[in-house]
N, C-alpha and C positions, 0 to 999 in steps of 0.2 A: 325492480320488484320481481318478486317469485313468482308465475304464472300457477293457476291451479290444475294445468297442466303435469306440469313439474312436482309441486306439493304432493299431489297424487301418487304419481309415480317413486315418490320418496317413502310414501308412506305404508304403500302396497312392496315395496321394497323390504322395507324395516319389518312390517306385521309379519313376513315373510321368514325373514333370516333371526337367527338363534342368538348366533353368532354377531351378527349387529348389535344386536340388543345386550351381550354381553360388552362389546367393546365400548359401545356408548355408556355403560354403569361403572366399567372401569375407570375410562376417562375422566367421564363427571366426579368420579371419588378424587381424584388425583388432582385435580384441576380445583375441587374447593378445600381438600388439606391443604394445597399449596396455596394458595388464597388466604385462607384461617389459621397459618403456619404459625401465626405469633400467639392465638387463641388456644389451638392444640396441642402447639410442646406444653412440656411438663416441665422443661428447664430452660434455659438458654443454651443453644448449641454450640457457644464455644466455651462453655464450663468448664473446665478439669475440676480432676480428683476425685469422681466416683468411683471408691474401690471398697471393698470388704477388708476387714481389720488388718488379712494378711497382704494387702494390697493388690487381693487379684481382682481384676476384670467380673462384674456381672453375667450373668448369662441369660436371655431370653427369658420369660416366666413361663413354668413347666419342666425346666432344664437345669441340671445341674453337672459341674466336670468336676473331673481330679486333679491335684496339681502338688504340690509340698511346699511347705513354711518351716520357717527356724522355730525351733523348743528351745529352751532350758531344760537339760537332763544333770543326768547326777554326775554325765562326764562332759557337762560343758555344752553348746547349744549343738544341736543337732537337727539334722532335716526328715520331719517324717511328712503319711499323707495329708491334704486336706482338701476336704471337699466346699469348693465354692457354688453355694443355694442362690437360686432367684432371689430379687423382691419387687414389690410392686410398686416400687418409685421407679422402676428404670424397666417397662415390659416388654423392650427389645433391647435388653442389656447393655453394657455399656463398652468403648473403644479401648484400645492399649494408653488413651492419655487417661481414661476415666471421662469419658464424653456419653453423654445420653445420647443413645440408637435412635432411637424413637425420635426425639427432636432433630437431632441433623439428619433425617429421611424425612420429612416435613419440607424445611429448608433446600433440601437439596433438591427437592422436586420443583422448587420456585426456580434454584438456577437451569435448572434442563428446560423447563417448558420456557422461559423468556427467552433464553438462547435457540430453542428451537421455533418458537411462533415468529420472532421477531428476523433472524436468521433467513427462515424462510421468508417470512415477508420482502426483506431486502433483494432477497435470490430473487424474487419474482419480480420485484421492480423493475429491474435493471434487465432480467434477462427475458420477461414478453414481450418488450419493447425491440430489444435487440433483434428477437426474432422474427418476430412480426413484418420487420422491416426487410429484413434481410429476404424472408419470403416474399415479401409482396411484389417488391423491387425486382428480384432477381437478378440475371444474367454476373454481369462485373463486379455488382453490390453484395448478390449471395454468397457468389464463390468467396471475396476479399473478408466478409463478415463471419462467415461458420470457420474459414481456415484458423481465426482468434478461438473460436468453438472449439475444433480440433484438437489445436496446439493445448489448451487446459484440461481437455482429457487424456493427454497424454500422457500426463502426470499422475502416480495415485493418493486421492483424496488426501489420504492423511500426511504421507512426504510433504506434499505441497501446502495442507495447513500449516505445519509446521515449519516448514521452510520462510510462508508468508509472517508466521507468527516472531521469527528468529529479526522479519526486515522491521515490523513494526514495534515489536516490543509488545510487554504485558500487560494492559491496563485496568480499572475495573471501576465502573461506575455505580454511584451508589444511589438508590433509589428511595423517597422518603418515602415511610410505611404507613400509612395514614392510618392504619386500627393500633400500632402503637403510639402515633402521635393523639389519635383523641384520647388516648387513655386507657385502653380497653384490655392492654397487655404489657403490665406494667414489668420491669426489669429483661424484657426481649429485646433484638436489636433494634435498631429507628429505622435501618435504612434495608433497603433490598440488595442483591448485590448480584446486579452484571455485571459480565467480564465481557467488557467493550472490545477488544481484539479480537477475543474467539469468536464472538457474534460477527464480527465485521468477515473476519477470515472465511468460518463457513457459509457465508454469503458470497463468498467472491469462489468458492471452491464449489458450489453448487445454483451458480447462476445460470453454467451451461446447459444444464437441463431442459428449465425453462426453455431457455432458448430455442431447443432443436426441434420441443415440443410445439412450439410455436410458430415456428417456420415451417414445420410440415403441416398443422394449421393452415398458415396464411398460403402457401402452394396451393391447396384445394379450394380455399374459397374463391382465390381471386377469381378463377376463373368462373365464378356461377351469375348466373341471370340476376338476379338483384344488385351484384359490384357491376358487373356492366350497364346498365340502366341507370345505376348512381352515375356511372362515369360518363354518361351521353344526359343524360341534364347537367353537367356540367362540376358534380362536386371536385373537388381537390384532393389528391392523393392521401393526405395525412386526412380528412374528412371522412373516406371510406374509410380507412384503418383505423378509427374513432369509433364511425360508427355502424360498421357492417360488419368488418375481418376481426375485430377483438370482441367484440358480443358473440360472435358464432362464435369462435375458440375458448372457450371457457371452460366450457366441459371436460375436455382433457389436463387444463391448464388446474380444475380446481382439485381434479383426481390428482393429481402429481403430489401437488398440494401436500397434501396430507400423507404423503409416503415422505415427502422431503421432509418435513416437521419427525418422523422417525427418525431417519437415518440421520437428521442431524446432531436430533439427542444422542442418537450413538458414538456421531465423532463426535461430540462437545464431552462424551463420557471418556473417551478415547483420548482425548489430550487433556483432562483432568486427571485421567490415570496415570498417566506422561508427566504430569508435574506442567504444562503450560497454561492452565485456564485462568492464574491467577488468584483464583478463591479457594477456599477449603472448603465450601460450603457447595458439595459436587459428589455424585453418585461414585463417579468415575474416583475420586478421590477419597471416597472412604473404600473404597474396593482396594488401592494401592496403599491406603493403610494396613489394611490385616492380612496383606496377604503373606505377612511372615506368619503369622497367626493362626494359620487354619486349621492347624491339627488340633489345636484349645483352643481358640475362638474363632470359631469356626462364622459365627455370626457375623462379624465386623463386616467379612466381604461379602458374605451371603446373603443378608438383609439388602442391601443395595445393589446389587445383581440381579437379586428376585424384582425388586423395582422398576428394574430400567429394562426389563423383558415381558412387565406388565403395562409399562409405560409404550413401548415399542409394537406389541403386540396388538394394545387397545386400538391403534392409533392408524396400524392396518390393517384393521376390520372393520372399520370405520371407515378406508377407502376404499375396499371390497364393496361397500353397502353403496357409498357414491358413485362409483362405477360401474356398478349392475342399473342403480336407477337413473343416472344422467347419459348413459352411453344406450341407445336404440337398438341395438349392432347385438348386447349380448343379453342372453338369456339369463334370468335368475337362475344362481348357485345358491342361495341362502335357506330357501327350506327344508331347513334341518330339524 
């Protein structure tokens, strides 16, 4: 439970910071289009073939480019200008295959936040445990347990996604979408679509965080008046680390939190750009679509760029806010 302690402190935080307030309405927008993604496209996003007559590319509405098409002339087909207009079927224009913008930025926020939420979930599993121990323990336990710590920081993030991704292979799981199975979004996909490698990958490439976080944690608590008094009634080792050392380490562990859900979206956008996530259905992946494309559509990659640095951004401001109100230690920075 949330002490009204805490609540307080959270909310005296927020009323405070600008900045919160903006990253928490970011988020929340983000989190129900990708949610409502089968309700709010306008098409299905693996469509082809939305082009204008001379098969170019849409362009955002309000925008329009230059480009040339073939004529018939008096001396035979020739290439003059032509300009390609918006329309309101497609209001963030469409891809070089002829794919609605708009719907695969929908979609594709679905695969960053499940690979990011879930991602980070995993990292934390696996790595406040390890840590926790590793600190509590000490001596022969810590040194033999952070040197595994070590050794995977030595490697950088993305080499080593990819490196893990090359051992395990590509996979991708497909998730049933329950508002187009009752019905609600007739002709959009069924299924959601994780890519089970990359989520397992950025879990295992960012476990050690947690970790370190949590062993310098558990180094300061052991030694406080409450774990000793547990340990002279007689509790059991894992019994304090249940229920004294990982209740007090939260705080740091839930701040992490929420930088790690960033920075994962960002590698998960990073090896979609790369060609390993699996789906197409990826920030990262429409951005290495158009990037031949920029100088004329200039959208394909810009539109999803501009997403995954509102998605990124929301998401550390939102740990600013957690860490001014669950940390004692620092002074609000938020009123702005």
């Amino acid at each position: 439970m949330i002490s009204d302690r805490l609540k307080s402190s959270l909310k005296r935080e927020f009323d405070q910071s600008l900045m919160a307030k903006l990253g928490l309405a970011i988020a929340l927008v983000i989190i129900l289009v990708a949610t409502f993604a089968p309700i709010l496209a306008t098409h299905h996003p693996g469509q082809t073939g939305h082009f204008d007559e001379e098969g170019s590319s849409y362009p955002p509405i309000g925008f329009d480019y230059q480009t040339h098409a073939w004529e018939d002339g008096d001396d035979g087909r020739e290439r003059v200008p032509h300009t390609v207009d918006s329309t309101s079927e497609h209001v963030l224009g469409t891809n070089n295959l002829g794919q609605d913008v708009y719907s695969r930025m929908l979609f594709g926020a679905r695969t960053s936040l499940l690979v990011g939420l879930i991602g980070t979930g995993l990292a934390a599993a696996f790595g406040v445990p390890f840590g926790l121990v590793a600190g509590y323990f000490g001596g022969r336990t810590d040194d033999s347990m952070m040197r595994v710590a070590d050794i995977m920081l030595a490697f950088p993030s993305l080499v080593l996604a990819i490196a893990l991704i090359g051992v395990f292979g590509r996979s991708v799981q497909h998730i049933p979408d329950p508002i187009v199975m009752a019905g609600f979004a007739d002709g959009m996909p069924e299924y959601a679509v994780l890519p089970g490698t990359v989520t397992l990958v950025v879990a295992l490439v960012n476990w050690v965080w947690f970790a370190r976080v949590a062993r310098g944690e558990a180094l300061a608590i052991r030694n406080e008046e409450y774990v000793k008094a547990a340990r002279s009634l007689g509790a059991s080792n894992w019994t304090v680390l249940r229920k004294h050392v990982l209740p007090n380490s939260l705080t740091p562990i839930i701040v992490l939190a929420t930088i790690q859900v960033a920075a994962i979206i960002l590698l998960e956008s990073s090896l979609s750009y790369l060609g390993f996530s699996g789906t197409t259905l990826s920030w990262g992946y429409e951005i290495s679509q158009g990037q031949d494309y920029l100088r004329t559509a200039w959208w394909i990659s810009t539109i999803p760029g501009i997403a995954i640095v509102l998605a990124v951004v929301s998401i550390n401001l939102l740990g600013d806010w957690l860490r001014d109100a669950l940390d004692p230690n620092i002074e609000g920075e938020g009123g702005v």
